[in-house]
Residue, then its C-alpha position, 0 to 999 in steps of 0.5 A: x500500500x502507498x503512503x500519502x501526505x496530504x496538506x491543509x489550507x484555509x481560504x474564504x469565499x464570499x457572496x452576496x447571494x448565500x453561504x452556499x455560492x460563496x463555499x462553491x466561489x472558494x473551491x472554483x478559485x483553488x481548483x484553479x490552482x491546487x490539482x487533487x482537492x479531497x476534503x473541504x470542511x466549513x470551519x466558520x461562517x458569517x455576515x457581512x451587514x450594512x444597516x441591519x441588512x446583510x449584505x454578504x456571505x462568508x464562509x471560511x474553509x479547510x481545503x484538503x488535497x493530496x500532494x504529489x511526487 
């Protein structure tokens, strides 16, 4: 059986749409330049408000991929 490493990054999205759009914005974004992406886990999110009124999303995550070589 082959060892593996794999190595962790945060990143955040953001939308003004919802918390979902910005999650699928960050992983569009690092897809573009980390190959292998395994694991993405939701570790906060919150709300950008502009006179009681939200008017952005955010959602920070971890973002697993595999390393190669």
């Amino acid at each position: 059986m082959e060892n593996s490493v794999y190595k962790v990054v945060e990143v955040i999205g953001m939308s003004e749409k919802s918390w979902e759009d910005a999650a699928k914005s960050a992983i569009a974004t690092v897809d573009n330049s980390i190959r292998d992406i395994r694991v993405a886990e939701v570790i906060e999110m919150d709300m950008r408000l502009e006179d009681n009124r939200i008017v952005g999303y955010r959602i920070k995550l971890k973002v697993s991929f595999k390393l190669e070589g």
